[in-house]
C-alpha positions in Angstrom: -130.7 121.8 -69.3 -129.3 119.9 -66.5 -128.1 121.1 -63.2 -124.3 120.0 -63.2 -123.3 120.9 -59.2 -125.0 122.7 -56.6 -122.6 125.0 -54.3 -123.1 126.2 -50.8 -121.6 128.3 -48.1 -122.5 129.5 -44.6 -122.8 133.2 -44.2 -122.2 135.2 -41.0 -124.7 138.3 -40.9 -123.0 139.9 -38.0 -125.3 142.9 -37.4 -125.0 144.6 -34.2 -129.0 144.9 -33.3 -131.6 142.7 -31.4 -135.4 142.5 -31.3 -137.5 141.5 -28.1 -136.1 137.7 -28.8 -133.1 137.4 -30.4 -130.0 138.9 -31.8 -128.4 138.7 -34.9 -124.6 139.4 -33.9 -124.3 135.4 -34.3 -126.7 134.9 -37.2 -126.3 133.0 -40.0 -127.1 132.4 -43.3 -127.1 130.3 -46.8 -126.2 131.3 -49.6 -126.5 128.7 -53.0 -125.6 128.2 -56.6 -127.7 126.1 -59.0 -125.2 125.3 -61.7 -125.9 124.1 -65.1 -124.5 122.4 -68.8 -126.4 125.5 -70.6 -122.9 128.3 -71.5 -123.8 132.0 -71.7 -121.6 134.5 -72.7 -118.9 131.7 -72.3 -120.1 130.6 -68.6 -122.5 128.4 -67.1 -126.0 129.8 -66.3 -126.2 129.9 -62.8 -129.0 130.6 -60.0 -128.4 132.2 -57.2 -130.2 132.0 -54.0 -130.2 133.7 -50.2 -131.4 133.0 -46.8 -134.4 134.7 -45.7 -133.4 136.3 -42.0 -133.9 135.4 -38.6 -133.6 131.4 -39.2 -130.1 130.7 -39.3 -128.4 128.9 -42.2 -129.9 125.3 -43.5 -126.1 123.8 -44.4 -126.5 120.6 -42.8 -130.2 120.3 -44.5 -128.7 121.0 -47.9 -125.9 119.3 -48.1 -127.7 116.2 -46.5 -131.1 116.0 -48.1 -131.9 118.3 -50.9 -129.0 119.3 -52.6 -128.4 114.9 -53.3 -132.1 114.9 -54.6 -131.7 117.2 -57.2 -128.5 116.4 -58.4 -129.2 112.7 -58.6 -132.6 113.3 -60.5 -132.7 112.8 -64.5 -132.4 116.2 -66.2 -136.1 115.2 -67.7 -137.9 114.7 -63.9 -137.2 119.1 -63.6 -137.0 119.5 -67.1 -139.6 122.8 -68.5 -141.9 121.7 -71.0 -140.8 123.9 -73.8 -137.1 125.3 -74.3 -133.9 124.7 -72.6 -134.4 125.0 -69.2 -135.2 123.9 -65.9 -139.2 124.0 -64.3 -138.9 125.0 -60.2 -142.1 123.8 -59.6 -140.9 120.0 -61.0 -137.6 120.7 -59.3 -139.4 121.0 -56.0 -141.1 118.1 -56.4 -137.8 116.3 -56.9 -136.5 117.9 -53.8 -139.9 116.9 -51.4 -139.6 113.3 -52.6 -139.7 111.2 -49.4 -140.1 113.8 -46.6 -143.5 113.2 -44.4 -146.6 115.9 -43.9 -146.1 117.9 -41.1 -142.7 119.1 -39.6 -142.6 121.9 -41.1 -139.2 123.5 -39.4 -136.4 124.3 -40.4 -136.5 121.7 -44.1 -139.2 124.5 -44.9 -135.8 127.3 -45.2 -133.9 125.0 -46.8 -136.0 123.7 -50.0 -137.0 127.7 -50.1 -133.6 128.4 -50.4 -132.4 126.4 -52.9 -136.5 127.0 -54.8 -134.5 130.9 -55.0 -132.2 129.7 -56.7 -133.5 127.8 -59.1 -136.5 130.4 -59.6 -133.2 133.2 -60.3 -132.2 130.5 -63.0 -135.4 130.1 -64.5 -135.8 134.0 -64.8 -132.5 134.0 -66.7 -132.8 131.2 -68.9 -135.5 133.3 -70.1 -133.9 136.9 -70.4 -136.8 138.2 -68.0 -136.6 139.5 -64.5 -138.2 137.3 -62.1 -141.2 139.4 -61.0 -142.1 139.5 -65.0 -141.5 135.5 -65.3 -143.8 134.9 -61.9 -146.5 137.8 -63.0 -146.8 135.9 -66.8 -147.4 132.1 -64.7 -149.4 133.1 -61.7 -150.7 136.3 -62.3 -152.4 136.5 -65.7 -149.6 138.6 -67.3 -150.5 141.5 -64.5 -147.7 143.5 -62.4 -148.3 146.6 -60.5 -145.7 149.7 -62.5 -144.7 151.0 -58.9 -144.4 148.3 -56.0 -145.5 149.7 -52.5 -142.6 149.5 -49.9 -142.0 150.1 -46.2 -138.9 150.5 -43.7 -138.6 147.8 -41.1 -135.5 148.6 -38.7 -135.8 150.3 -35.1 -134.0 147.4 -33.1 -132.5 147.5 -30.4 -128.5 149.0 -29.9 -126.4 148.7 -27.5 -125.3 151.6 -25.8 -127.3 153.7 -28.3 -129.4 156.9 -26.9 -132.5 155.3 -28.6 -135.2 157.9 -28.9 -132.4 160.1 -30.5 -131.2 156.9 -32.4 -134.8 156.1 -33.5 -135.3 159.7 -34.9 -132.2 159.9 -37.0 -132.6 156.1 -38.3 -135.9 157.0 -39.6 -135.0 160.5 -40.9 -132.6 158.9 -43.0 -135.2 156.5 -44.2 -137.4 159.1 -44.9 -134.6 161.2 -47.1 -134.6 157.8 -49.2 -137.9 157.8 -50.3 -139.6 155.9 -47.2 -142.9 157.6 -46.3 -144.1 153.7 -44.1 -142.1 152.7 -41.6 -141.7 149.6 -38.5 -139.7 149.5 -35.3 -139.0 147.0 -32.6 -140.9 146.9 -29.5 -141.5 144.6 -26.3 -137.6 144.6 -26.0 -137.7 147.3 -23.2 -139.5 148.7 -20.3 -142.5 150.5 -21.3 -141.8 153.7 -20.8 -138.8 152.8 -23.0 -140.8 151.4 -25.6 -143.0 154.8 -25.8 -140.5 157.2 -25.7 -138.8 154.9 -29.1 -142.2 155.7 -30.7 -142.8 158.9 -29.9 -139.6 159.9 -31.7 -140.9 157.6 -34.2 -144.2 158.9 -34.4 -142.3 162.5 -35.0 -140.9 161.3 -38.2 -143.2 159.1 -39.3 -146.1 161.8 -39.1 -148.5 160.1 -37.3 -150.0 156.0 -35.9 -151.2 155.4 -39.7 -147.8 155.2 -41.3 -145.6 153.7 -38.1 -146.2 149.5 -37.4 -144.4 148.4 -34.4 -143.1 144.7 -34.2 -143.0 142.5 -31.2 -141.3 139.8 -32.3 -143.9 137.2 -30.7 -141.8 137.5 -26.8 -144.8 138.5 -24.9 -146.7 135.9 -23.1 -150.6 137.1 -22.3 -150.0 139.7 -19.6 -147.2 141.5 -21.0 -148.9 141.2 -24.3 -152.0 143.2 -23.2 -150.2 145.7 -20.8 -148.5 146.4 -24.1 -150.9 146.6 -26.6 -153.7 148.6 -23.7 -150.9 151.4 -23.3 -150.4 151.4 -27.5 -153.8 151.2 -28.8 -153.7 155.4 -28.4 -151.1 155.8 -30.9 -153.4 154.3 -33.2 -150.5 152.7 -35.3 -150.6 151.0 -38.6 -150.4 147.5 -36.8 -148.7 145.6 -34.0 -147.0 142.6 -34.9 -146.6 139.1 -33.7 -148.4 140.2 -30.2 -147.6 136.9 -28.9 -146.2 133.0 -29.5 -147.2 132.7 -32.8 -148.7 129.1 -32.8 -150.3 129.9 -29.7 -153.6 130.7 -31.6 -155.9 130.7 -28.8 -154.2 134.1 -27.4 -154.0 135.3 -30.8 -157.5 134.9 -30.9 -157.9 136.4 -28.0 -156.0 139.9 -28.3 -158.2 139.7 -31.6 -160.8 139.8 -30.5 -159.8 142.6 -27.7 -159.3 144.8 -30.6 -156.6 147.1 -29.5 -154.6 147.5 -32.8 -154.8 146.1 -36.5 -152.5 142.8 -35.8 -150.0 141.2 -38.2 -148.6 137.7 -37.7 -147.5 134.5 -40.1 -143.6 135.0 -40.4 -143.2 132.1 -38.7 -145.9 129.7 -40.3 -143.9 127.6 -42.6 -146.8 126.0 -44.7 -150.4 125.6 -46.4 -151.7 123.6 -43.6 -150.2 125.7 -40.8 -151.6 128.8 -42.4 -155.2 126.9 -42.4 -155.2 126.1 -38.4 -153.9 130.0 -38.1 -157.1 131.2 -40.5 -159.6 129.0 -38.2 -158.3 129.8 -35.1 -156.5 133.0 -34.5 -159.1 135.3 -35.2 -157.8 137.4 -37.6 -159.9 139.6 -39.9 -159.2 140.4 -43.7 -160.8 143.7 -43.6 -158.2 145.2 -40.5 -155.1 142.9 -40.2 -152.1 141.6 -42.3 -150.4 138.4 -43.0 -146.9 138.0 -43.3 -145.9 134.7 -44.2 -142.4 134.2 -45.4 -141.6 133.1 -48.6 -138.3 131.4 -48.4 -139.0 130.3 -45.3 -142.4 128.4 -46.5 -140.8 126.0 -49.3 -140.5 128.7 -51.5 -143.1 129.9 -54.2 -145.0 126.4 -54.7 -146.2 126.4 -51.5 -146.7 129.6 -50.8 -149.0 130.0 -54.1 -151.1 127.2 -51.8 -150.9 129.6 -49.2 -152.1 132.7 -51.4 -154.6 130.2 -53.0 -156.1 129.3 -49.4 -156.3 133.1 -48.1 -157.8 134.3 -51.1 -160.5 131.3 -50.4 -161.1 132.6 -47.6 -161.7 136.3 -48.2 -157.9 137.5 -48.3 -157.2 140.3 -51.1 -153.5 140.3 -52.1 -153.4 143.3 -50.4 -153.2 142.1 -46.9 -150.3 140.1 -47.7 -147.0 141.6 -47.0 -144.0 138.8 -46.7 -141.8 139.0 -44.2 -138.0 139.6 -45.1 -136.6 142.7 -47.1 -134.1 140.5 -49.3 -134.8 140.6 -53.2 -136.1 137.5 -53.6 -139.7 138.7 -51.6 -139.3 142.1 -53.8 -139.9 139.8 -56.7 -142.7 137.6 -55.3 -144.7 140.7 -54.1 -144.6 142.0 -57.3 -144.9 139.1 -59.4 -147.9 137.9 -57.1 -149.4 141.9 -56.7 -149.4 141.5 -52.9 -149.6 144.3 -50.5 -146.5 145.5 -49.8 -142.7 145.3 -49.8 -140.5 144.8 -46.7 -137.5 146.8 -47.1 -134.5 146.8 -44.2 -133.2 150.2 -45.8 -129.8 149.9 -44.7 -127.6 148.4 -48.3 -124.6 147.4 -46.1 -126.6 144.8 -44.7 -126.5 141.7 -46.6 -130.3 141.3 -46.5 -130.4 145.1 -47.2 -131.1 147.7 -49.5 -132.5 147.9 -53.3 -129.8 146.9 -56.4 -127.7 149.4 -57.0 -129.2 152.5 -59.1 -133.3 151.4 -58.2 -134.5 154.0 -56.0 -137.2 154.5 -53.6 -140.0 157.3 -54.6 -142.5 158.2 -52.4 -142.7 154.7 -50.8 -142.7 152.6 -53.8 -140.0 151.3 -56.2 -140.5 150.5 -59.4 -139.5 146.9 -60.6 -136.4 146.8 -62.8 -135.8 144.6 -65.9 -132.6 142.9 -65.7 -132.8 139.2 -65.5 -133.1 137.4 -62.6 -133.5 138.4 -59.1 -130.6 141.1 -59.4 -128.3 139.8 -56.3 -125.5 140.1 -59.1 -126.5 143.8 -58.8 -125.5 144.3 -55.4 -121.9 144.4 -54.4 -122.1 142.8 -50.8 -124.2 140.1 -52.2 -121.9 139.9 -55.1 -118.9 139.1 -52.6 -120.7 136.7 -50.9 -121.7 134.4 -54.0 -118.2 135.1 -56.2 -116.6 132.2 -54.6 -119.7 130.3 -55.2 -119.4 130.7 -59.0 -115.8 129.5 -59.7 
């Protein structure tokens, strides 16, 4: 099989909400096509691949860098070793010829886009959906039959009476099938802040199925005021308490031990993840890492990453990606991590389940159409149709 053209476009997100750093009215991001010489059903087999959130798009990267690597490489340097098809992990190491260790930025978004993509095609050249194609290669064949899920929303609205907006976001949550839930926080005054859980905590039923995200804004004093007037709730954990390279605080509102902590969305790498394991204090038994999929080169290195936590004392189960899109659906399951980060809301672009898979008491159960299912739903659809033309 070889990968005749490579098609990219910029997406807007244009969601009306903010966290305690940014907004995403003005975000952006990728969306990709892996085309090839292998017809299906009359058409090219394509993969398709989408931005993880929160990075903007990686256009410039793409078209500059990786997109020129793979189409200029022999079909036999990403070629599988049995059948007609194309191996991702020998397509990334097309893609990484040439770049230096370290810098892991912004490159780390773009190869894990386009490593979607070409893990979507690899899923279809085989008829498989890609949570069955990674479970058979990295997981010994093994796939949980219902994949644990949670509701990460709560920002911040403008204008918005936000305990009563809170409430009703994550009543409506709940009535889907959400029983875990996350909300923004650090983005207010306190008493703000608490009065948003409390009418959390009313519909989530207690600290033990509510998480609360700071988004990594705090510097040392705000992020102790914060955490000292939380640590009552008793919530499932506070993330990103603080800059999250800044270890040495991490460490230190470890070791304080208000809340279980979560934290790694925005380590992009093995050997990032290996300075944050020896020195931001985190324990395996009470807190939860969160690196990002797409946003850490994609599944070959974030196997590394899974590989190096589980050296040192990780269970799967503490790892719960960052990013609700489909692609992390797949990997969670495919990998039997933790948990699933869902943004409930299906008119986002990053949002919602396929259409027809549903959410039972917290958990959806994989489905078995090929690929990673963005063909599946309709706002995604839109946004790759003039991609596949």
């Amino acid at each position: 099989m070889k990968i005749t053209a490579i098609r990219e476009t910029m997406v807007p997100l244009a969601a009306p909400m903010r966290n305690a750093d940014i907004a995403f009215d003005a975000m952006t991001a990728s969306a990709v096509a892996v085309v090839t010489d292998r017809i299906v059903d009359g058409r090219p087999l394509m993969g398709l691949g989408f931005d993880s959130i929160g990075r903007y798009g990686h256009g410039g990267l793409l078209r500059e860098r990786f997109i020129p690597r793979l189409l200029a490489a022999r079909p036999e340097d990403y070629a599988a070793a049995a059948g007609d098809a194309i191996d991702p992990l020998r397509a990334w190491a097309v893609m990484m010829r040439n770049e230096k260790a370290g810098g892991h930025g912004e490159r780390a978004g773009a190869v894990g886009v386009l490593d979607a993509a070409l893990w979507d095609l690899a899923a279809k050249a085989e008829g498989k959906p890609l949570w069955r194609v990674l479970a058979d290669r990295f997981n010994g064949g093994r796939a949980p039959a219902r994949v644990p899920t949670y509701a990460s929303g709560g920002h911040y609205r403008e204008g918005a009476d936000e305990a009563r907006a809170i409430a009703a976001e994550l009543s409506a949550y709940r009535a889907l099938g959400y029983t875990q839930f996350k909300i923004k926080v650090g983005g207010a005054a306190l008493d703000r802040d608490k009065a948003r859980i409390e009418a959390a905590l009313a519909v989530a039923g207690g600290g033990g199925a509510l998480a609360v995200d700071g988004n990594g804004a705090a510097d040392r004093a705000a992020a102790f005021a914060l955490l000292g007037a939380l640590a009552p709730y008793g919530l499932r954990w506070f993330e990103e308490p603080c800059d999250p390279l800044d270890y040495a605080l991490l460490a230190e509102i470890s070791a304080a031990g208000f809340l279980p902590l979560a934290t790694g969305e925005n380590v992009f790498s093995a050997a990032d993840t290996r300075n944050l394991l020896r020195y931001g204090g985190l324990k395996p038994a009470r807190d939860r890492l969160q690196m990002d999929i797409s946003l850490t080169y994609g599944v070959p290195e974030y196997l590394r990453i899974v590989a190096l936590l589980e050296e040192a004392g990780w269970p799967r189960t503490r790892l719960v990606p960052h990013a609700g899109h489909l692609f992390s659906f797949h990997v969670v399951a495919g990998l039997g991590l933790g948990s699933h980060e869902a943004a409930p809301d299906g008119r986002l672009l990053f949002g919602g389940y396929p259409e027809g898979v549903a959410v039972e008491d917290g958990h959806v159960t994989p489905w078995d159409a090929p690929g990673t299912g963005f063909e599946r739903k309709e706002n995604l659809n839109r946004v790759f149709a003039p991609l596949l033309d």
